[in-house]
N, C-alpha and C positions, 0 to 999 in steps of 0.2 A: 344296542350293546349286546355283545354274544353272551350268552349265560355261563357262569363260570365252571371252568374243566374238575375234575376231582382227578384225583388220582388215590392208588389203594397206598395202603401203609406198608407195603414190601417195597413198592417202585420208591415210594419214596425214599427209605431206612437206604436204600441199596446207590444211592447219589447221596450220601451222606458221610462222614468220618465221624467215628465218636471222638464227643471231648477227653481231649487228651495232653498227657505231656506241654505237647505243643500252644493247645489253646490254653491251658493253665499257666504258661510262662509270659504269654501275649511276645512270644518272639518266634521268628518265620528261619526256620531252616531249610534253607535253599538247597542245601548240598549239589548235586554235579546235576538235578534235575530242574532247573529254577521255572515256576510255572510261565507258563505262556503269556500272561499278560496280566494284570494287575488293576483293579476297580479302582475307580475315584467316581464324584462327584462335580456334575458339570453346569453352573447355572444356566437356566433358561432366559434368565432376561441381566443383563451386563448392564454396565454404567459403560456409555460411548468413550470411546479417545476422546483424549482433551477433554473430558469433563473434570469435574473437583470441587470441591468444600473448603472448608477455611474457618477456624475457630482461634483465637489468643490463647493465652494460659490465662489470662487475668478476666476472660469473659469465653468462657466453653460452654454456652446455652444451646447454642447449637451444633452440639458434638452426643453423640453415644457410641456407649464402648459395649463391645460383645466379647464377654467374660469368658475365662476357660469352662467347658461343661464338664458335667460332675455324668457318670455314666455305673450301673452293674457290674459287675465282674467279669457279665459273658461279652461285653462289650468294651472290655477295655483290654480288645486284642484286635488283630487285624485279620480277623477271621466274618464269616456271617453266621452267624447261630441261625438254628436251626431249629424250635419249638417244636418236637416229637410227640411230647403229652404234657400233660400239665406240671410233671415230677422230671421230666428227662430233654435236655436240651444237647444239640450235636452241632459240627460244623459242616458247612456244604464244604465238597470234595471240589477244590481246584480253586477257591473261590477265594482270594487276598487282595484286600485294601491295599492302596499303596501307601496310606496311613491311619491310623486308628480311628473310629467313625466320630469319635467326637471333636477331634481336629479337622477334619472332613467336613461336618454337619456347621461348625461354630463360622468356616471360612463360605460356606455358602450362603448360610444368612448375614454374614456381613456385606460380599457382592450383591444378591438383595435388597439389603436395606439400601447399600450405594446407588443400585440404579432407580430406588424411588424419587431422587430429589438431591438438594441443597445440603444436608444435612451431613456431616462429617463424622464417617463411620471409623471407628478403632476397633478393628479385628486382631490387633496382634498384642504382644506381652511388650514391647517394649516401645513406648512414647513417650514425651514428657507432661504429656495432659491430662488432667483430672477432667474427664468426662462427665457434663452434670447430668448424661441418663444412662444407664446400663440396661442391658438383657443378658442374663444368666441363666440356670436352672439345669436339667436332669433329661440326658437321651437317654429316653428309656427303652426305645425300643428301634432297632434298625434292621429286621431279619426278617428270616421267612417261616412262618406257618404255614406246618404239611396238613395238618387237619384240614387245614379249609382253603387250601394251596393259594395261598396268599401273601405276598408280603405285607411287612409293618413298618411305619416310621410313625413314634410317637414320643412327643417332645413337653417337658412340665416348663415351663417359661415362667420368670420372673422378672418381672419390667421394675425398675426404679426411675421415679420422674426427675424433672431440677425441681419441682417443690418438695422433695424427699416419699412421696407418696409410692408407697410399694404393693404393686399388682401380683396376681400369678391367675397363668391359665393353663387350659390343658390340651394342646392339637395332636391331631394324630389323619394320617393317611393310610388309606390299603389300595394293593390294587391287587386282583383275584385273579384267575385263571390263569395263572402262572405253571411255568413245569420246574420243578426242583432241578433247575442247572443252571449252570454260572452265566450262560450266555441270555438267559430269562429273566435270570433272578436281577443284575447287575442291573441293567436297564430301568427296570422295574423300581428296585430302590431308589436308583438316581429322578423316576418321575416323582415318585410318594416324597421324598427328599425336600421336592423344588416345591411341590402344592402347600407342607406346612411349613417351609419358608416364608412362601410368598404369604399363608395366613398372621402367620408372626409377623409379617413386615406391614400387615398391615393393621394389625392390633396397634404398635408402637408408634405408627404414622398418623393413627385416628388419636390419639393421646399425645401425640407430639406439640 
C-alpha cells in the first residue's frame, strides 16, 4: 500500500470555499453556472433482478426498516465539509451531492442489507409495515480531513431486535492519501461509504 500523500495547509485552504451563506441554508444555488456534475453514492454489491423478500403485516419477523438518520448541521447540506482545524470547518470547491448525505448514506445501507439475503429491507418513509427490526442512528461524519488528507465516513448505529433488545455501535472508515478535489475526494467517500455499510450490514445480519 503506498504511504499516504500530505499536503501543506495553503494547497489545501486554496481548494476549499469557506462556509458560508450557502452551506448555512443547506440550498445549492445554481444560477446560470450549474456545476459540472454532482456526487452520489453507489453500492458495491446490489441485490440481482428478480430477487425479493416478503413479510405480512400480521407477521413482519423477517422485515427491518432503515430509519431516517439524524446528521450535524455541517452535514445536513449538500455540500462536503471540509475539517480545517479543530475550530473551523469549510466546504470543498465544486463539490455537490445530488442529495443530502444522510439520505445518500441511509439508501446505501438499505441496498446492502438487500443484497445479503431473504430479509425484507424498508428504506423508504412510506409503507404500511411495522418492521420488527430497525437500524437508526447519527452520520456523523462524511467529509474530508485536510490535516491528515484523508477522508471520513463515520456512522453511530442503533439496531433494535424483534425481542425489543436495543444495540448501538460505532463504525467508521478512512481512506488517506487523497488530494483535496472533487474528483478524489468523491470517489474516495463513495469507497469509505460502502466498507461501513457493508460493517453495519453485517453487525444486523450476525443478530438477525
Amino acid at each position: 500500500m503506498n504511504s499516504p500523500r500530505r499536503f501543506s495547509a495553503s494547497a489545501v485552504k486554496a481548494s476549499l470555499i469557506a462556509a458560508a451563506a450557502l452551506g448555512l441554508s443547506g440550498c445549492i444555488s445554481l444560477g446560470s453556472e450549474p456545476p459540472e456534475s454532482l456526487l452520489t453514492l453507489s453500492p458495491q454489491t446490489s441485490a440481482q433482478a428478480g430477487s425479493g423478500a416478503q413479510a405480512s403485516v400480521s407477521n413482519s419477523s423477517q422485515s427491518i426498516a432503515i430509519l431516517p438518520l439524524e446528521t450535524p448541521a455541517k452535514l445536513d447540506v449538500q455540500r462536503v465539509p471540509v475539517s480545517v482545524s479543530a475550530t473551523e470547518i469549510a466546504y470543498l470547491q465544486e463539490a455537490f451531492w445530488v442529495e443530502k448525505p444522510a439520505r445518500l448514506f441511509r439508501r446505501l445501507l438499505g441496498e446492502t442489507l438487500r443484497a445479503r439475503g431473504n430479509t425484507l429491507v424498508l428504506d423508504n418513509d412510506d409503507t404500511p409495515l411495522l418492521a420488527a427490526q430497525s437500524v437508526r442512528g447519527t452520520l456523523m461524519e462524511m467529509g474530508y480531513d485536510a490535516d491528515s488528507s484523508s477522508v471520513i465516513v463515520r456512522f453511530d448505529a442503533i439496531r433494535t431486535q424483534a425481542d425489543g433488545t436495543v444495540m448501538s455501535r460505532r463504525f467508521e472508515a478512512r481512506e488517506t492519501g487523497i488530494l483535496p478535489e472533487v474528483g478524489s475526494v468523491g470517489p474516495a467517500l463513495n469507497n469509505a461509504a460502502n466498507t461501513v455499510a457493508g460493517e453495519v450490514a453485517d453487525w444486523v445480519s450476525a443478530g438477525s
